[in-house]
N, C-alpha and C positions, 0 to 999 in steps of 0.2 A: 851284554851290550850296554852301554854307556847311556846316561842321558843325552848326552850330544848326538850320538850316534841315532841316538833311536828316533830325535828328531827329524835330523836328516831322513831319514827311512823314510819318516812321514809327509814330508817335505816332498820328495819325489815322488808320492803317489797321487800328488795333485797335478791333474794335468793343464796343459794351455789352456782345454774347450773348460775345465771348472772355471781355472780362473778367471776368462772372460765371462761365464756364467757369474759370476759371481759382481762382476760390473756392471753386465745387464739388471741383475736384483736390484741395485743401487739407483739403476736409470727407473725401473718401474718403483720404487719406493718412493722418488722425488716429483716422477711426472704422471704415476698411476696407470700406466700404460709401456704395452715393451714394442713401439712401433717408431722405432730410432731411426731419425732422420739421415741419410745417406752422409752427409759431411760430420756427423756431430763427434766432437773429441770432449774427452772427458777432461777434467782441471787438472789430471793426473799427465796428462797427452795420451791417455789410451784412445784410437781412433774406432772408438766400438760402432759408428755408422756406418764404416767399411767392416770392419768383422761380421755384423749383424748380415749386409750383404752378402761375404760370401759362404754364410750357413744357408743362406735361403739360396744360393747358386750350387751349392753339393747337395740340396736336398733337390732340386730339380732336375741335377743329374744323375740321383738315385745313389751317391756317394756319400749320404749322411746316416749314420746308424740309428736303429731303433729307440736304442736309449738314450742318445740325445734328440731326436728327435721329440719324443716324449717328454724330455728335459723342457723345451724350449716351450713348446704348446700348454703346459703347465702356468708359464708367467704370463699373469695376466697381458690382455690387449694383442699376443703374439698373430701378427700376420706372416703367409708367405707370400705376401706379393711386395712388391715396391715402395720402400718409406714416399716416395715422394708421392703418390699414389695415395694416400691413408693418412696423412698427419696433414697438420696446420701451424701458423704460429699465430698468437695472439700478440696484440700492443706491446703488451706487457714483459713479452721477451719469449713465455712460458709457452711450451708444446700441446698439442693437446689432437686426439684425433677427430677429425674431420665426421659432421651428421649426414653434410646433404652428397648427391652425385657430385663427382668431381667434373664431371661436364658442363653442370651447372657454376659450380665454382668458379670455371674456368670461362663461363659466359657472363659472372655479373664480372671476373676482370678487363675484359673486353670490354665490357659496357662503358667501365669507368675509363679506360684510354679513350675509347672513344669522346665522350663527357667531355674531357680532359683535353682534348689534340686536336678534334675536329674531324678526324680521321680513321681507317681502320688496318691503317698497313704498319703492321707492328714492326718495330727493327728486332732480327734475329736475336742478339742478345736479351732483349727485355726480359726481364722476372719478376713476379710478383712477387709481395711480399710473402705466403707462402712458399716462396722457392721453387712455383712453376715456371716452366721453360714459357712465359705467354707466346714471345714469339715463332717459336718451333713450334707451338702445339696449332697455333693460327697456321701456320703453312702446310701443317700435319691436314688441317679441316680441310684446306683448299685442297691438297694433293686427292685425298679420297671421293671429295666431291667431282674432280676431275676422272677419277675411274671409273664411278656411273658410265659413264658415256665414252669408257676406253673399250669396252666389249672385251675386256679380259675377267676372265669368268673367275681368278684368281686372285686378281685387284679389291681389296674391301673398299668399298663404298661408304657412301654416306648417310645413315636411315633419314627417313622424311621429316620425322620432329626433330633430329639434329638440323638439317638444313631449315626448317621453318625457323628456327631459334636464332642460328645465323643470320639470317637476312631481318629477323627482326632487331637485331643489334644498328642505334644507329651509323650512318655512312659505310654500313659494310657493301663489299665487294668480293666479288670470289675469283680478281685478277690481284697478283701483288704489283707494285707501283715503288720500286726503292728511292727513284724520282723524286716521289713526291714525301715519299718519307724525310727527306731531307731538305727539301723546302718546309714543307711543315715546322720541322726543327730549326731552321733559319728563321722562319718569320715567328716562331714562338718567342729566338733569344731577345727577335729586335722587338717584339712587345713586351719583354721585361725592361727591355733598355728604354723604349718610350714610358715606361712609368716610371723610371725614376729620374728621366733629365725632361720629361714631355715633350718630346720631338724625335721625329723618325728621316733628320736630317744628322749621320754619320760620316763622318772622314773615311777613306782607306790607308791613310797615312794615320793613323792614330797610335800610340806611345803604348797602349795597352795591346796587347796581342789580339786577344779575343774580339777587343771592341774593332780592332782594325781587320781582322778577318770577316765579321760582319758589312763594315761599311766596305769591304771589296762585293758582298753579296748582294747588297742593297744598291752597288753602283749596274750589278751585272743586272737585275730585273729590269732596270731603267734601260738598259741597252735590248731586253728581249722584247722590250714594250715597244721600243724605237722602230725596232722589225717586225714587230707583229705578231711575237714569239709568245705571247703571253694571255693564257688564257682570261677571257670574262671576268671568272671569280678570282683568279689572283688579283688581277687589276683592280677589281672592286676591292677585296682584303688591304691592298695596302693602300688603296683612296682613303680607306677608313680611320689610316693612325695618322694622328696627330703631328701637323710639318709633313708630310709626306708632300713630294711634288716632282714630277719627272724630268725638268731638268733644274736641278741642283748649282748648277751656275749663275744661275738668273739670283738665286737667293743667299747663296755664298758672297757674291761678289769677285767670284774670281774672274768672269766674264765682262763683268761693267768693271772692273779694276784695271784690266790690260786696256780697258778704250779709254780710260780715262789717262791713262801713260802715254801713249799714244795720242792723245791730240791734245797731252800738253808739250810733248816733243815736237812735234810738227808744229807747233805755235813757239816754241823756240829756235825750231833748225828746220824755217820753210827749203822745202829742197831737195833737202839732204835725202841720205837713205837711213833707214831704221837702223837702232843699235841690235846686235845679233841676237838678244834674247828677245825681243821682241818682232825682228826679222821673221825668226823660228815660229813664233806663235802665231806671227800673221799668214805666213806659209800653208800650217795647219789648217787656217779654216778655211782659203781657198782652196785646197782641198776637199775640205768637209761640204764647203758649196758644190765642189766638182761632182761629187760621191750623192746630190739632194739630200745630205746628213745638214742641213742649217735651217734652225726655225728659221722664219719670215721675220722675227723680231732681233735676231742677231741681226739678220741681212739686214736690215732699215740700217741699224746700230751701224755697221761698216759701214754703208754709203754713207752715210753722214759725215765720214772723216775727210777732209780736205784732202784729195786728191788721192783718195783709195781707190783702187781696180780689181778688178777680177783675172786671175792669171795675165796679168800682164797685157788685157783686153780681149782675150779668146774668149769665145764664146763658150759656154755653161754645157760640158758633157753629158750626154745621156746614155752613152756607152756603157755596158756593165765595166765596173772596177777589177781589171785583176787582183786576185789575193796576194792580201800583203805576206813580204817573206817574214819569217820568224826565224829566229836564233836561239836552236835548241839549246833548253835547258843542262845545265847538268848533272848527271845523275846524283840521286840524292845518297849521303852517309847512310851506313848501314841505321837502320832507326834504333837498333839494340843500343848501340853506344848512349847515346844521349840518357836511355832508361837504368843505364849502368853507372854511369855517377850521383854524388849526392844530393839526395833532394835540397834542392834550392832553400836559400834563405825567405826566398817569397811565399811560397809553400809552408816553409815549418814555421812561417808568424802566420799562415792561412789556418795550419791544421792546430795552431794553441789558442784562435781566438774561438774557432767549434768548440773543441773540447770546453772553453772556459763557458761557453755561452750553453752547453750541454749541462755543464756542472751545475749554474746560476737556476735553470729552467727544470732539470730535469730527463730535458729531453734535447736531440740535435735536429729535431725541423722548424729551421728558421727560415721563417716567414719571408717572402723571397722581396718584400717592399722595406725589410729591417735594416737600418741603419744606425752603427756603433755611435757611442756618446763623442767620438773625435772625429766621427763621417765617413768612418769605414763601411762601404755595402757590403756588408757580410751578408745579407740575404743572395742578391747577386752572385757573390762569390759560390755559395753554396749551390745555389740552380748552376751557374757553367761546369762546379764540380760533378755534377750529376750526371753534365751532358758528357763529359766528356771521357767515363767513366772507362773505356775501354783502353784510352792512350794515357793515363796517367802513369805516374809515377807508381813501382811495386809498394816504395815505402811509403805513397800517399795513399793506397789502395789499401793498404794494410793497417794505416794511422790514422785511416776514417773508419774504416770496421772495428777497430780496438774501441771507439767513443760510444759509450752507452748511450742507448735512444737513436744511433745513427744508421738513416736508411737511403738507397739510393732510388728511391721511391719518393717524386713530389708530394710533397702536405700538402696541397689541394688534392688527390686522387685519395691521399691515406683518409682522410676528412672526408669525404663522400664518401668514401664505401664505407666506412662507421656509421654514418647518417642514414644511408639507401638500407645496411640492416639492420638499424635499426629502428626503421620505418617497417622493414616489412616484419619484423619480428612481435610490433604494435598493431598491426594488422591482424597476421595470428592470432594473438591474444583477444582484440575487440571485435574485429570483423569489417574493420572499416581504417581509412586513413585520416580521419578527423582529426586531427590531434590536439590537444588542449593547448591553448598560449599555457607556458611556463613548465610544463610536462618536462619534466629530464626520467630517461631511463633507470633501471637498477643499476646498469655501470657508470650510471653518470653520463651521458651523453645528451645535453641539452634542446630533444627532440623539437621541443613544441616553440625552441628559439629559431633553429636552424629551420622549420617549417616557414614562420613568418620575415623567414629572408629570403625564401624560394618565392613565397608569395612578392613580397616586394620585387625581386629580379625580375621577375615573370611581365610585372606591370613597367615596367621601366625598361624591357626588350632587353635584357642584359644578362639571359640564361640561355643557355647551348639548347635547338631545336630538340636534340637528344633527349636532355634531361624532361625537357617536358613531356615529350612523350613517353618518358618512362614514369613521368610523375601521377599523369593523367590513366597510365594502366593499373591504377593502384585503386581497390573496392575505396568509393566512395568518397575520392580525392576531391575537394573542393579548391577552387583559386581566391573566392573570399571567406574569411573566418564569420563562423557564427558561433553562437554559444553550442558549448559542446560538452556534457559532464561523462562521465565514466562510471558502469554499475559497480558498487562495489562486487 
């Protein structure tokens, strides 16, 4: 037999399961560990997250041999249970597996949405930065909790210290609200948009999509308010931003503008009848009188015009209004199409100034108040790419995941939970939550800074109810500094 030959020989006596044995070696060589996360592809494209998977699905249907079996349990860190279950990612990019209960885990993520939103009704896609499903596993908590109480003997339930833990998370609730999940989301975008124009006075006609999607939101609150639609705390929420006011005509001037056309026409053409666009408008708010839809401050404003009337002198309706007719829409393009042509020119000068600002920093969480050296809010642009993370583009989807450091996770939440453990991890250590002014961690994370700006938020009301009460569950949390040293 040949050397070629003999090679070949050898060649074929290597089978599939070595060779992918032989990738997993490389994955525990690099990450110390062989608990390969469910998506991970090698630089090679070998997809060994899914392979790793389905050794662990033939070995639990009794379809895996002895000797590999054996094979696998040999490399270090080998689990058979679920990567997602048993690994983490760090900052830094790198794998590693997970110390504490993944219950836990999954409760300080919760905490920090909460932190974060005001709220605890997760939207179904949410993930955290470890690659938990947060919002399925949140619906997962409420479903079991619901079985308690289904008297199906077969239904698992919810132990007592899981439920304690739950409702010690702030604003949870163990109804979901998708409702409110998306006001939340609304009035989140529009207090990014009041920090960086300082006013929560929006167009619905606005040139920018996004921004004109919002002031369509912000005109509809005004109309829930108008009816009575609108709960306490919402009302109080947006009293609170800055320019907000509920009727937006008064301050626009689109309302004092048409009376001002109006009784300069009629002081030009006593008599006469209105020109049709103004016809029309005046039309409307006799109307709007007929309907009790007119502040008392329009109404003055109308009498006051030389020789305005109300319907023509009929007296002020009290009749309910039938509903007005509507002219249905029409059916919308299939939505694939749009996702099937190329990503836009807006878009790929969106996804080169991330990358550039990735390259510059290090990292792609930009600060969501950052604005480019020509007056680009690339901070902006980045928070609406987040939000809207489910209807983008494949190739924007794809060309934000390529940019190193880039996460679809806000930097305020990723910055908290770095902070939160590494507060409690300074606890461990001391026994207390004292922390020294100027203390930074072994990773670097500038504890005893980010302390003395909890303290200041705290005293100027400008930290979430939440955070406090998880600050003050902490041994030995103080809200003024005193001298504080460290034994060695």
């Amino acid at each position: 037999m040949t050397q070629t030959k003999a090679a070949a020989a050898a060649s074929q006596t290597i089978t599939p399961f070595d060779r992918n044995l032989t990738v997993l070696d490389g994955f525990v060589e690099e990450h110390g560990h062989a608990s390969v996360p469910q998506l991970y592809v090698t630089t090679d494209g070998v997809q060994l997250g899914l392979i790793v998977k389905g050794w662990r699905q033939q070995f639990k249907a009794g379809r895996l041999s002895q000797d590999r079996i054996d094979a696998l349990e040999a490399r270090t860190g080998w689990v058979w249970s679920a990567s997602r279950k048993n690994r983490t990612v760090a900052s830094d990019g790198t794998i590693a597996r997970i110390t504490e209960d993944p219950f836990d885990e999954r409760i300080r993520a919760l905490r920090l949405f909460a932190h974060e939103h005001g709220h605890t009704q997760v939207p179904g896609a949410a993930v955290t930065l470890t690659g938990v499903s947060l919002g399925a596993w949140v619906q997962n908590q409420r479903n079991m909790y619901s079985n308690r109480f289904s008297g199906k003997a077969e239904s698992p339930g919810l132990a007592d210290d899981r439920v304690a833990a739950l409702e010690a998370v702030p604003h949870w609730t163990w109804t979901a609200d998708g409702y409110s999940v998306r006001w939340e989301a609304n009035y989140a975008s529009l207090e990014a948009e009041v920090a960086v124009t300082g006013t929560a006075l929006l167009g619905r006609r606005d040139t920018d999509p996004a921004k004109g999607r919002l002031g369509k939101w912000v005109a509809l609150q005004r109309v829930r308010y108008g009816k009575g639609k609108l709960s306490a705390e919402r009302i109080a929420k947006l009293e609170a931003l800055p320019g907000w006011v509920w009727d937006a005509s008064l301050v626009n001037d689109t309302f004092n503008g048409r009376i001002a056309e109006l009784r300069a026409y009629i002081a030009e053409h006593p008599g006469r009848t209105y020109p049709r666009n103004l016809a029309v408008w005046a039309s409307r708010r006799r109307v709007d009188y007929a309907r009790g839809e007119l502040s008392q401050t329009k109404v003055d404003a109308l009498n006051a015009l030389p020789g305005w009337k109300w319907l023509e002198g009929r007296k002020r309706s009290v009749a309910p209004t039938p509903p007005r007719k509507t002219t249905p829409r029409p059916k919308q393009k299939n939505a694939t199409a749009a996702r099937q042509r190329p990503l836009s020119a807006t878009m790929q000068a969106n996804l080169a100034r991330i990358a550039a600002y990735a390259k510059t920093n290090g990292h792609a969480r930009v600060p969501h108040l950052h604005v480019e050296e020509d007056g680009m809010r690339l901070g902006l642009v980045v928070k609406n790419l987040q939000d809207r993370q489910s209807t983008l583009h494949p190739d924007m989807v794809n060309g934000l995941n390529a940019i190193p450091g880039w996460t679809w996770t806000k930097p305020a939440a990723w910055d908290l939970d770095e902070a939160l453990a590494a507060l409690d991890t300074f606890v461990a250590e001391h026994g207390h939550a004292r922390v020294p002014r100027g203390y930074v961690t072994n990773t670097g994370v500038p504890l005893g800074n980010r302390v003395e700006t909890w303290r200041r938020q705290a005293l100027t009301a400008q930290m979430p109810a939440g955070l406090v009460r998880e600050l003050e569950s902490k041994p030995g949390w103080l809200w003024s500094r005193g001298t504080v040293t460290l034994a060695a």
